[in-house]
Every structure is written in structure tokens, then in C-alpha cells.
C-alpha positions, 0 to 999 in steps of 0.5 A: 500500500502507498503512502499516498493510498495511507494518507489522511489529515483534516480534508478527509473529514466530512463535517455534517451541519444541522439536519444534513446529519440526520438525511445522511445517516438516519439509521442512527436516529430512527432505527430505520428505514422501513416501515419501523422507522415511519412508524417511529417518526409518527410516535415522535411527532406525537409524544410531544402532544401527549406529553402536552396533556400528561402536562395539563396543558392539552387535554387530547390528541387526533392523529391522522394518517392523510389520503395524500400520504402524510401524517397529521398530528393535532392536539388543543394544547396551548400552542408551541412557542412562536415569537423572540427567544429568551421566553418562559415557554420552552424552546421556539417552534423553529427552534425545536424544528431545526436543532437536534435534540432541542425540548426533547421530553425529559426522562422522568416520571412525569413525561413519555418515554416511548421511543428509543432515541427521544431525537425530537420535532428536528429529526420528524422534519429532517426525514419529511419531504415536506411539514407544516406547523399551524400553531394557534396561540395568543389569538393568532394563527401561525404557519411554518412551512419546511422541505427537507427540513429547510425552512420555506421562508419565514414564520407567517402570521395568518390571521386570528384564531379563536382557539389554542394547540398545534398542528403537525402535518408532514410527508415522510420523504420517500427518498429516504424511506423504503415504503410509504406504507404505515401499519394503522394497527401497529400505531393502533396498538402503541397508542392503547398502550400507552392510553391505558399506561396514562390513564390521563391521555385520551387519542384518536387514531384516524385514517384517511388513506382509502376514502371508501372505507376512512376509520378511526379508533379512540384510545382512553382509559381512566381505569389505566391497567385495570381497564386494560386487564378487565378486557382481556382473557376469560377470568378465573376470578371476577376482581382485577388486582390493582394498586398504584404506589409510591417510593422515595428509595426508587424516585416513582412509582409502581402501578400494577394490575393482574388476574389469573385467567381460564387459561394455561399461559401467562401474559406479564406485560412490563414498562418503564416510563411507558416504554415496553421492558421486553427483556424485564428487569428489576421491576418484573423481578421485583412483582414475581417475588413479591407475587411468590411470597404473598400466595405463599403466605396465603397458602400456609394460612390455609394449611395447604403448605405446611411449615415444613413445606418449601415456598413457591418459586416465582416460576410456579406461579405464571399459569394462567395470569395476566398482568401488567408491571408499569414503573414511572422514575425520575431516573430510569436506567435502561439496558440493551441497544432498544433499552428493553431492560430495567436495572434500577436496583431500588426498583426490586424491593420496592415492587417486591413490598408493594405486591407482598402488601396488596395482594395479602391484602386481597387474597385475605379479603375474598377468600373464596377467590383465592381459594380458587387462585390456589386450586389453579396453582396447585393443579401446576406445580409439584412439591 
């Protein structure tokens, strides 16, 4: 190899500036080119809306997947931020359309964490061929109008308005992206998750793509989990389980929602922060010791274990029942390349306490249910 084919100094390097990273490379922020990555951008266009009604500034969000093959995201929320910097109102609706990771949501309890990169608006604008923001705010109307994440000209004042929110229609950029084609039931099902996680979020899923046959679909559940638990699976006891409980020692809370069902399988669903924990972690290992310990309490109370007799293992106990484990934590910490484990070490013992405590409670105040809980336990496991 020459020396001339091993040379390498300063004129090598490529420097990427503003959303020209993002067109280069999306991979990197989005995950990916086909219809994951559409499906992606959507969940962030819209997490700043819901995020907007968990906040108590909005109290609902429509999102519409348009005829023209665009994506529409509204919410009646106090509109972003138009006007000079230096406000109290966040970062500027320009200012979050163009820089990276600029009024990205927080990671703590109180807001979503539904994606993976919380890469923010900039990204959503960088991979559309075209986005528009309304925003209605103070009285007025305003527009923003952008191609491939510049700017077509400047913030326009459009007239009054008579109501308050914000508006984000874009076209994903079919340069860049492997199909035009979003899957109405994959948005569907993380938009029920996410309702029934935040029983706070009311979200209409509409679509629009074949005007023969338009549907839309409203996710909310004031119940949260339980709601969620209720319909689902034929129960082997009337009562769902649930509570919700807070920890200083884990910095959030643990809600939890569960019943044993006419069936042979289990089905324990857990979050963190709303985002799936697919690999579980120390909240879903916390909720099977403490699941373990209260039905083994409960049977030795009904001398169906004696003293002598091991405990049940949390292994033992999953025939049979649904369940869903959500922590919200000011600082979660999450493993793997698509944070799919929790490893908050306080998480354990909390959850562990908190399920002991209120499923002792409940088998003890409906003993004939959880008679039939053991009966279905006792069927499963050897001792």
C-alpha cells in the first residue's frame, strides 16, 4: 500500500451541519428505514402532544394518517412557542424544528418515554419531504412551512384564531424511506398502550388513506391497567388486582394490575416510563417475588403448605395470569441497544413490598377467590 493510498489529515473529514446529519445517516436516529422507522417518526411527532396533556396543558390528541400520504398530528394544547427567544415557554417552534435534540421530553416520571432515541420535532422534519406547523396561540394563527427540513421562508402570521394547540402535518420523504406504507394497527396498538399506561391521555387514531372505507379508533382509559386487564382473557376470578404506589428509595412509582385467567399461559406485560421492558428487569423481578411470597403466605394460612413445606418459586406461579408491571422514575436506567431492560436496583424491593402488601391484602379479603387462585396453582406445580 502507498503512502499516498495511507494518507489522511483534516480534508478527509466530512463535517455534517444541522439536519444534513440526520438525511445522511438516519439509521442512527430512527432505527430505520422501513416501515419501523415511519412508524417511529409518527410516535415522535406525537409524544410531544401527549406529553402536552400528561402536562395539563392539552387535554387530547387526533392523529391522522392523510389520503395524500402524510401524517397529521393535532392536539388543543396551548400552542408551541412562536415569537423572540429568551421566553418562559420552552424552546421556539423553529427552534425545536431545526436543532437536534432541542425540548426533547425529559426522562422522568412525569413525561413519555416511548421511543428509543427521544431525537425530537428536528429529526420528524429532517426525514419529511415536506411539514407544516399551524400553531394557534395568543389569538393568532401561525404557519411554518419546511422541505427537507429547510425552512420555506419565514414564520407567517395568518390571521386570528379563536382557539389554542398545534398542528403537525408532514410527508415522510420517500427518498429516504423504503415504503410509504404505515401499519394503522401497529400505531393502533402503541397508542392503547400507552392510553391505558396514562390513564390521563385520551387519542384518536384516524385514517384517511382509502376514502371508501376512512376509520378511526379512540384510545382512553381512566381505569389505566385495570381497564386494560378487565378486557382481556376469560377470568378465573371476577376482581382485577390493582394498586398504584409510591417510593422515595426508587424516585416513582409502581402501578400494577393482574388476574389469573381460564387459561394455561401467562401474559406479564412490563414498562418503564411507558416504554415496553421486553427483556424485564428489576421491576418484573421485583412483582414475581413479591407475587411468590404473598400466595405463599396465603397458602400456609390455609394449611395447604405446611411449615415444613418449601415456598413457591416465582416460576410456579405464571399459569394462567395476566398482568401488567408499569414503573414511572425520575431516573430510569435502561439496558440493551432498544433499552428493553430495567436495572434500577431500588426498583426490586420496592415492587417486591408493594405486591407482598396488596395482594395479602386481597387474597385475605375474598377468600373464596383465592381459594380458587390456589386450586389453579396447585393443579401446576409439584412439591
Amino acid at each position: 500500500m502507498s503512502e499516498e493510498s495511507n494518507a489522511y489529515d483534516a480534508s478527509a473529514i466530512v463535517v455534517l451541519e444541522g439536519l444534513e446529519a440526520v438525511r445522511k445517516r438516519p439509521g442512527m436516529y430512527i432505527g430505520s428505514v422501513g416501515e419501523r422507522g415511519l412508524r417511529y417518526l409518527v410516535l415522535e411527532a406525537a409524544e410531544r402532544a401527549l406529553n402536552e396533556v400528561l402536562g395539563g396543558a392539552a387535554s387530547r390528541v387526533e392523529v391522522t394518517l392523510t389520503a395524500d400520504g402524510g401524517v397529521r398530528v393535532a392536539d388543543d394544547g396551548t400552542g408551541l412557542a412562536v415569537g423572540h427567544a429568551g421566553h418562559d415557554d420552552g424552546p421556539l417552534v423553529e427552534t425545536q424544528l431545526t436543532e437536534l435534540w432541542c425540548g426533547s421530553s425529559p426522562a422522568d416520571r412525569r413525561s413519555l418515554f416511548g421511543g428509543s432515541f427521544g431525537v425530537g420535532l428536528a429529526v420528524v422534519n429532517a426525514l419529511s419531504s415536506r411539514l407544516t406547523a399551524e400553531v394557534r396561540r395568543d389569538g393568532a394563527r401561525w404557519v411554518l412551512e419546511y422541505e427537507h427540513g429547510v425552512p420555506v421562508g419565514v414564520p407567517a402570521r395568518t390571521g386570528p384564531a379563536d382557539s389554542s394547540g398545534t398542528v403537525v402535518t408532514f410527508r415522510p420523504d420517500a427518498e429516504i424511506f423504503e415504503t410509504p406504507e404505515l401499519s394503522f394497527d401497529a400505531l393502533a396498538e402503541r397508542f392503547r398502550e400507552l392510553a391505558f399506561l396514562n390513564r390521563e391521555l385520551d387519542i384518536t387514531l384516524a385514517d384517511d388513506r382509502d376514502p371508501a372505507a376512512p376509520r378511526a379508533v379512540r384510545f382512553r382509559f381512566p381505569g389505566g391497567p385495570g381497564d386494560y386487564i378487565a378486557e382481556h382473557r376469560a377470568p378465573l376470578h371476577p376482581d382485577v388486582i390493582g394498586f398504584e404506589r409510591e417510593y422515595s428509595e426508587m424516585a416513582g412509582t409502581a402501578e400494577v394490575a393482574l388476574r389469573w385467567c381460564d387459561r394455561r399461559d401467562e401474559r406479564i406485560a412490563s414498562y418503564a416510563n411507558s416504554l415496553p421492558t421486553t427483556d424485564g428487569g428489576t421491576h418484573e423481578l421485583g412483582f414475581r417475588d413479591g407475587l411468590a411470597a404473598a400466595l405463599t403466605a396465603c397458602a400456609r394460612e390455609q394449611q395447604l403448605l405446611s411449615p415444613s413445606d418449601p415456598g413457591f418459586t416465582p416460576t410456579q406461579l405464571g399459569a394462567g395470569l395476566t398482568a401488567v408491571v408499569s414503573v414511572k422514575l425520575d431516573r430510569p436506567e435502561l439496558e440493551g441497544p432498544t433499552c428493553g431492560r430495567l436495572s434500577n436496583g431500588p426498583v426490586r424491593a420496592c415492587v417486591t413490598e408493594a405486591v407482598r402488601e396488596h395482594l395479602t391484602a386481597w387474597l385475605r379479603a375474598n377468600p373464596t377467590q383465592a381459594t380458587a387462585i390456589l386450586a389453579r396453582i396447585s393443579t401446576t406445580t409439584c412439591h
